[in-house]
VEXTI-425541 format. One record per atom (N, C-alpha, C): residue in three letters; atom name; z, x, y. Coordinates in nm, 4 decimals. Example, Ala and Ser with C-alpha at 12.3 -4.5 7.8 and 13.67 -1.06 7.14 Angstrom:
<sites>
<site residu="Ala" atome="N" pz="0.7800" px="1.3190" py="-0.5690"/>
<site residu="Ala" atome="CA" pz="0.7800" px="1.2300" py="-0.4500"/>
<site residu="Ala" atome="C" pz="0.7800" px="1.3200" py="-0.3300"/>
<site residu="Ser" atome="N" pz="0.7080" px="1.2850" py="-0.2250"/>
<site residu="Ser" atome="CA" pz="0.7140" px="1.3670" py="-0.1060"/>
<site residu="Ser" atome="C" pz="0.7870" px="1.2900" py="0.0030"/>
</sites>
This chain:
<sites>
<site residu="Unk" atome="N" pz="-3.8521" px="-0.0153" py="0.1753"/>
<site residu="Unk" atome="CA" pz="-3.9408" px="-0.0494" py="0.0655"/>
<site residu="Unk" atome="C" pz="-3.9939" px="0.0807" py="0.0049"/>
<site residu="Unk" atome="N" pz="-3.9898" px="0.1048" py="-0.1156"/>
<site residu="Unk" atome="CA" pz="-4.0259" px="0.1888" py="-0.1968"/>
<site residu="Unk" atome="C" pz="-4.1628" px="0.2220" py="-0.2172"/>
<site residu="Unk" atome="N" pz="-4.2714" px="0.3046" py="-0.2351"/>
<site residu="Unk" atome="CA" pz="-4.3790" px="0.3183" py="-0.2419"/>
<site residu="Unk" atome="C" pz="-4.4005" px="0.2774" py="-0.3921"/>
<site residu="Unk" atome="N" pz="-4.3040" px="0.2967" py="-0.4905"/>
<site residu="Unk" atome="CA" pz="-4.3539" px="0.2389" py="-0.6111"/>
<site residu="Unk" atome="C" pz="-4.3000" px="0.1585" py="-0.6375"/>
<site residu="Unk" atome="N" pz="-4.2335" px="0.0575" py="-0.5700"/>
<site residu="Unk" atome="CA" pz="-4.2314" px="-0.0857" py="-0.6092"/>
<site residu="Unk" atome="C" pz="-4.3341" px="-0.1933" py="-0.6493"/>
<site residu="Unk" atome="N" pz="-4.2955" px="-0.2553" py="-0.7001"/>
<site residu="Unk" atome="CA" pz="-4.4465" px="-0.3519" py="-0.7384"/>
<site residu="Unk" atome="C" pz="-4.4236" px="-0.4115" py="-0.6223"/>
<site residu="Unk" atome="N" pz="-4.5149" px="-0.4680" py="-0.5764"/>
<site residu="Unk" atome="CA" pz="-4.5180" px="-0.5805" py="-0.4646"/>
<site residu="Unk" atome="C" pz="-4.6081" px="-0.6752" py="-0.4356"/>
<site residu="Unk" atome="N" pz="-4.5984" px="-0.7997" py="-0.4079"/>
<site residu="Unk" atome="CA" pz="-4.6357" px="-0.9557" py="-0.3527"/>
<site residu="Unk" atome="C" pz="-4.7674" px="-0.9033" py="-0.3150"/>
<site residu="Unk" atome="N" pz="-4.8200" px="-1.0121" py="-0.2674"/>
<site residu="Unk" atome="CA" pz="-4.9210" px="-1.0372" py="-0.1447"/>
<site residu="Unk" atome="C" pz="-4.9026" px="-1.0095" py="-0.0515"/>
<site residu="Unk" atome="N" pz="-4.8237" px="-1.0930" py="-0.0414"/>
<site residu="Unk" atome="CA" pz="-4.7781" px="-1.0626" py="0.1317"/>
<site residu="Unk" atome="C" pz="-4.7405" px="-0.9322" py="0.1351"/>
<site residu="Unk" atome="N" pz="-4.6127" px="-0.9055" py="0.0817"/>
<site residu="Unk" atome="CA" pz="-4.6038" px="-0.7678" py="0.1017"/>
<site residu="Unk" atome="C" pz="-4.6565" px="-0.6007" py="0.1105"/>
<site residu="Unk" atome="N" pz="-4.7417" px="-0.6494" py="-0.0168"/>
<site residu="Unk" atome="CA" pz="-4.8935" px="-0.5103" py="0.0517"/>
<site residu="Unk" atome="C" pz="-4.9604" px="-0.5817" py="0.1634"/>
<site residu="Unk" atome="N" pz="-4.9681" px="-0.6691" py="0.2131"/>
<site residu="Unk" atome="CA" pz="-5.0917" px="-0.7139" py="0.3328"/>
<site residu="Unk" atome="C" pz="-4.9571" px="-0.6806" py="0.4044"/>
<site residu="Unk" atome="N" pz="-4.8946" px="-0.6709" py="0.4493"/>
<site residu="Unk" atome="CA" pz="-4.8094" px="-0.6301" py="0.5574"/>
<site residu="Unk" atome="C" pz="-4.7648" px="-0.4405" py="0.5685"/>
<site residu="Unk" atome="N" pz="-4.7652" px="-0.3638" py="0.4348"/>
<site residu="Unk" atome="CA" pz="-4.7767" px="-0.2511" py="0.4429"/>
<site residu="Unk" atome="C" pz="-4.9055" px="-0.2060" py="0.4771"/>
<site residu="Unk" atome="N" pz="-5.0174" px="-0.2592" py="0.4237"/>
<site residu="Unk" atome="CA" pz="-5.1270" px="-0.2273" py="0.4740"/>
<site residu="Unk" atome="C" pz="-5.1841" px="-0.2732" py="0.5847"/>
<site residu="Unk" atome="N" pz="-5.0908" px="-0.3801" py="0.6870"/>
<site residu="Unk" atome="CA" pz="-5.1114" px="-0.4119" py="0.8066"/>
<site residu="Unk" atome="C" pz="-5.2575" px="-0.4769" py="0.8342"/>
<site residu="Unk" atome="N" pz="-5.2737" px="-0.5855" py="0.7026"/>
<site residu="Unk" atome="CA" pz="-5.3958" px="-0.7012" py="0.6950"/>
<site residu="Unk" atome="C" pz="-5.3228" px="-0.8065" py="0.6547"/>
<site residu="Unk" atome="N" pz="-5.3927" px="-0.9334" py="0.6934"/>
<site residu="Unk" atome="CA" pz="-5.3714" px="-1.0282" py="0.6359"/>
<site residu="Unk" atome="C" pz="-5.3741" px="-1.0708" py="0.5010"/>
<site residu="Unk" atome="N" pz="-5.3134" px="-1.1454" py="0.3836"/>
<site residu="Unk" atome="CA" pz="-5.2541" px="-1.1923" py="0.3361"/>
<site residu="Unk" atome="C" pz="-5.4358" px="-1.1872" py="0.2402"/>
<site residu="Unk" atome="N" pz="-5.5268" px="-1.2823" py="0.3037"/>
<site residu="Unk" atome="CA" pz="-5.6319" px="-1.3399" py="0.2680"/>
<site residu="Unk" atome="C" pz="-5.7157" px="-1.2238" py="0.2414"/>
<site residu="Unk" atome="N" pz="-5.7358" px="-1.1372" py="0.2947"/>
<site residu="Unk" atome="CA" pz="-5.7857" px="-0.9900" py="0.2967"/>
<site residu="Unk" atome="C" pz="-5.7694" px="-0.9140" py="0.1566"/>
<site residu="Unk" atome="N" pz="-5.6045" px="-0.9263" py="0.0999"/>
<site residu="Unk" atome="CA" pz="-5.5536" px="-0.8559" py="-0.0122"/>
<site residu="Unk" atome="C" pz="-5.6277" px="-0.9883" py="-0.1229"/>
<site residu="Unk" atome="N" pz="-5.6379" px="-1.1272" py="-0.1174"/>
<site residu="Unk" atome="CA" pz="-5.6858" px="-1.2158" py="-0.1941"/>
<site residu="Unk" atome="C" pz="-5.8271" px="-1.2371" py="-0.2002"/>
<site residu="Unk" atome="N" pz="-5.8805" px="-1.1548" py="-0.1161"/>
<site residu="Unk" atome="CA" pz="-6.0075" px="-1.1072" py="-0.1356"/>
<site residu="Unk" atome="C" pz="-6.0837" px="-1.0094" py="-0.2163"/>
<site residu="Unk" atome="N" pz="-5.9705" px="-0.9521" py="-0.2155"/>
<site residu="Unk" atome="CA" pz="-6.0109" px="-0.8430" py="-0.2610"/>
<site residu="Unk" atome="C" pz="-6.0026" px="-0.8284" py="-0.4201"/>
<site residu="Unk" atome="N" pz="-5.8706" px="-0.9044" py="-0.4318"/>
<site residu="Unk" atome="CA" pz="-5.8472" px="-0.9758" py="-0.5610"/>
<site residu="Unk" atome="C" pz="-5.9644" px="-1.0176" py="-0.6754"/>
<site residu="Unk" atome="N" pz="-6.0045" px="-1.1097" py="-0.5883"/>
<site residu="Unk" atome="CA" pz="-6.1024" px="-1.1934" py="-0.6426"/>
<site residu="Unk" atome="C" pz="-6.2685" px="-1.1264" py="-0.7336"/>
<site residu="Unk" atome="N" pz="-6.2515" px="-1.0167" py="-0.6601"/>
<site residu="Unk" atome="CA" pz="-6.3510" px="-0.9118" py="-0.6919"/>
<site residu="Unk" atome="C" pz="-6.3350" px="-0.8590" py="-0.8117"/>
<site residu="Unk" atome="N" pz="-6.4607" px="-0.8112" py="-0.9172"/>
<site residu="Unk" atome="CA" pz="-6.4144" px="-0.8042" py="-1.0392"/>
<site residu="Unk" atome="C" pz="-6.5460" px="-0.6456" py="-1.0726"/>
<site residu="Unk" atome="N" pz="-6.4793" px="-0.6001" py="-1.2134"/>
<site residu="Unk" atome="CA" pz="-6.5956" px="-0.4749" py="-1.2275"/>
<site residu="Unk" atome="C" pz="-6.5153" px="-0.3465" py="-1.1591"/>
<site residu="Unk" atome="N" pz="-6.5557" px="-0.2019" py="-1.1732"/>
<site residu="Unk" atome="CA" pz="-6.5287" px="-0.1270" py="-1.1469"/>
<site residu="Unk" atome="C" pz="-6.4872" px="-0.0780" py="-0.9837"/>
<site residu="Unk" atome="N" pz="-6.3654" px="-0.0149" py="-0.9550"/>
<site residu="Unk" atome="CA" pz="-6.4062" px="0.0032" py="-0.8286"/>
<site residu="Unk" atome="C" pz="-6.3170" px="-0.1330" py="-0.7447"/>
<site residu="Unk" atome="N" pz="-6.2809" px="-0.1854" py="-0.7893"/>
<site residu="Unk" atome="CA" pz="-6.1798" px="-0.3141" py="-0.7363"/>
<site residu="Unk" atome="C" pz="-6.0081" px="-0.2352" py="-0.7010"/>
<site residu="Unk" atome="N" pz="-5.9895" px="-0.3641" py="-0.6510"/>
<site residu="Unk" atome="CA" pz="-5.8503" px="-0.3192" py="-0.5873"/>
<site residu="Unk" atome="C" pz="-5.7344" px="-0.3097" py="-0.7379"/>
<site residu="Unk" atome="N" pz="-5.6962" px="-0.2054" py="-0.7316"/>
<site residu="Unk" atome="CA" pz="-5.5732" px="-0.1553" py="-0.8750"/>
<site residu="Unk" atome="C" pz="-5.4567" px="-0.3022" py="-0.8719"/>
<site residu="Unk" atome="N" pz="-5.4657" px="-0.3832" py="-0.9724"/>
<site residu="Unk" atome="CA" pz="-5.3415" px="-0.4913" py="-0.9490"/>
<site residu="Unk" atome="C" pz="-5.2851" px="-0.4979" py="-1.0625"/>
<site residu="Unk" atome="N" pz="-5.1898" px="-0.6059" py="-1.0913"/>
<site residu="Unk" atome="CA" pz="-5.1700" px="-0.6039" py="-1.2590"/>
<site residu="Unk" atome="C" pz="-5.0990" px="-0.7898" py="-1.2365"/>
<site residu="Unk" atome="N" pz="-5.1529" px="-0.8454" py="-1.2894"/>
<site residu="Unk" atome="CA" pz="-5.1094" px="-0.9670" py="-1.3944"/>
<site residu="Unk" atome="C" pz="-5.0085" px="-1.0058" py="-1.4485"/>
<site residu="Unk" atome="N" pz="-4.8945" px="-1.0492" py="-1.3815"/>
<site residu="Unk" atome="CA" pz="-4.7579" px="-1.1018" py="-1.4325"/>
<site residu="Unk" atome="C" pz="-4.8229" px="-1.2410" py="-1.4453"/>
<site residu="Unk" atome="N" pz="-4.8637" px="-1.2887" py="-1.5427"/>
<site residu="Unk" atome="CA" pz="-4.8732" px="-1.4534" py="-1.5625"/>
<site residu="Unk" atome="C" pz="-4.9722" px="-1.5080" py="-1.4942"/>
<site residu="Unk" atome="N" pz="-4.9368" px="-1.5805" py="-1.4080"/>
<site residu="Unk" atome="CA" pz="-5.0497" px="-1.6358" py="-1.2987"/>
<site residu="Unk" atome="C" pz="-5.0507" px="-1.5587" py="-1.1627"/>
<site residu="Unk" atome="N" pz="-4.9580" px="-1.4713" py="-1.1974"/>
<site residu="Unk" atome="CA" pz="-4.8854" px="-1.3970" py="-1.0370"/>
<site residu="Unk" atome="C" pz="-4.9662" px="-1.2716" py="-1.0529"/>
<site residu="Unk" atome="N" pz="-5.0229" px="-1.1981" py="-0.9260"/>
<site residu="Unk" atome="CA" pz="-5.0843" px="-1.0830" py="-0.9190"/>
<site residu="Unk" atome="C" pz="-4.9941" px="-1.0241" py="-0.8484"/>
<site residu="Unk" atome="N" pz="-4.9413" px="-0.8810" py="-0.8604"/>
<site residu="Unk" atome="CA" pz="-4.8885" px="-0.7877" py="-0.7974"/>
<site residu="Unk" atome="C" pz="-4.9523" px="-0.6104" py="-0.7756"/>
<site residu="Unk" atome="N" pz="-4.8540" px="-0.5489" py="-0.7185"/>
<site residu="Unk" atome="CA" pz="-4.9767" px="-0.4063" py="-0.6708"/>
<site residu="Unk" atome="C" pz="-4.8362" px="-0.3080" py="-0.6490"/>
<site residu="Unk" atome="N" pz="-4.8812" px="-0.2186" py="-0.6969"/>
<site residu="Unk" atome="CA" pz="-4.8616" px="-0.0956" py="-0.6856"/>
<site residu="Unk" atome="C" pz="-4.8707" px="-0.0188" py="-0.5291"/>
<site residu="Unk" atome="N" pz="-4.8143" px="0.0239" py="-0.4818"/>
<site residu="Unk" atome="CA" pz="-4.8505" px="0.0185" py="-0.2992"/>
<site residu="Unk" atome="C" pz="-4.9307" px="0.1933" py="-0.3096"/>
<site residu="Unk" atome="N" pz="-4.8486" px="0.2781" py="-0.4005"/>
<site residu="Unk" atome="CA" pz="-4.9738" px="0.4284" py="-0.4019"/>
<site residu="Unk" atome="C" pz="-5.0627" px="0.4099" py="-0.4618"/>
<site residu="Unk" atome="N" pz="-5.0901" px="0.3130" py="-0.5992"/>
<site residu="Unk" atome="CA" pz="-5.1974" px="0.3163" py="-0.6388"/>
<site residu="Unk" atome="C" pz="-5.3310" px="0.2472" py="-0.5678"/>
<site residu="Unk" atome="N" pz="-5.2700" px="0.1697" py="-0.4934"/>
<site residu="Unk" atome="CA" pz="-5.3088" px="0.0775" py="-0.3849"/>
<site residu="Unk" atome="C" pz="-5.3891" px="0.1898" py="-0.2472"/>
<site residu="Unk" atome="N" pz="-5.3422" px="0.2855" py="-0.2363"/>
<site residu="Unk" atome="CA" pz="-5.3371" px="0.3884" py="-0.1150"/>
<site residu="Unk" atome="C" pz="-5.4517" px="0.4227" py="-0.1949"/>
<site residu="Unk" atome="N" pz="-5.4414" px="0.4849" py="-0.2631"/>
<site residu="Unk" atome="CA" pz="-5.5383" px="0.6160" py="-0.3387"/>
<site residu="Unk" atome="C" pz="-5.6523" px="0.5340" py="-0.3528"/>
<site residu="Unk" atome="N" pz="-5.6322" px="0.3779" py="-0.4410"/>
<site residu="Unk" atome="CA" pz="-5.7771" px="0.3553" py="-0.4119"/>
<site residu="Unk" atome="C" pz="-5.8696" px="0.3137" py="-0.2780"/>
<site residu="Unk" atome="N" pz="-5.7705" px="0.2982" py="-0.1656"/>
<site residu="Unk" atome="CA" pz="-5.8531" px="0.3171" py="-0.0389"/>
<site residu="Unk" atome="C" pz="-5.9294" px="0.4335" py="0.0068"/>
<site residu="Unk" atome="N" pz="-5.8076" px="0.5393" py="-0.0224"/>
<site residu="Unk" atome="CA" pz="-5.8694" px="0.6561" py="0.0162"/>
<site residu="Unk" atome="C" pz="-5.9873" px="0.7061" py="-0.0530"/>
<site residu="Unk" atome="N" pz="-5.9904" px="0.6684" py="-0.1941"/>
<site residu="Unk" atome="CA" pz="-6.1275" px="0.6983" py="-0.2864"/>
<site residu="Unk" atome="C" pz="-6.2324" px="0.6202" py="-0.2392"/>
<site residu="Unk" atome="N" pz="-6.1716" px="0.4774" py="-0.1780"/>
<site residu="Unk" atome="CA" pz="-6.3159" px="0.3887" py="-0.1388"/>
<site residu="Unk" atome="C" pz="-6.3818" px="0.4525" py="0.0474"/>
<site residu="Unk" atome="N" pz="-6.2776" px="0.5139" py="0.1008"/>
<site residu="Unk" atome="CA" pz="-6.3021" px="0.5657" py="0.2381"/>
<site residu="Unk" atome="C" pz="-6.3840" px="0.7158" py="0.1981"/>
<site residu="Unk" atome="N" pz="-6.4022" px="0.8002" py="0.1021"/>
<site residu="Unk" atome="CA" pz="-6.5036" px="0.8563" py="0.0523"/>
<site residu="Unk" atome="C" pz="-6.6299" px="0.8506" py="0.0735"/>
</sites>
């Protein structure tokens, strides 16, 4: 798996080694400072470095 692939739910909750509900949590959160996603339709997907970086900015 590619680091810049777009990817699922599941699939970042399994690179990032959380559950599924965890990444849909996080989702749900709105305003600055939220998890980086993007909007195919009704479908949410993620970026897996942009995904990294904003952990590491939130572990700051």
């Amino acid at each position: 798996m590619e680091d810049f692939e777009i990817q699922t739910v599941e699939e970042l909750a399994k690179a990032l080694k959380v559950k599924p509900s965890w990444v849909y949590g996080e989702t749900r959160k709105t305003g600055p400072g939220t998890i980086p996603r993007i909007k195919v339709g009704k479908y949410i997907r993620f970026r897996l470095l942009e995904v990294l970086a904003w952990l590491e900015e939130r572990g700051k």
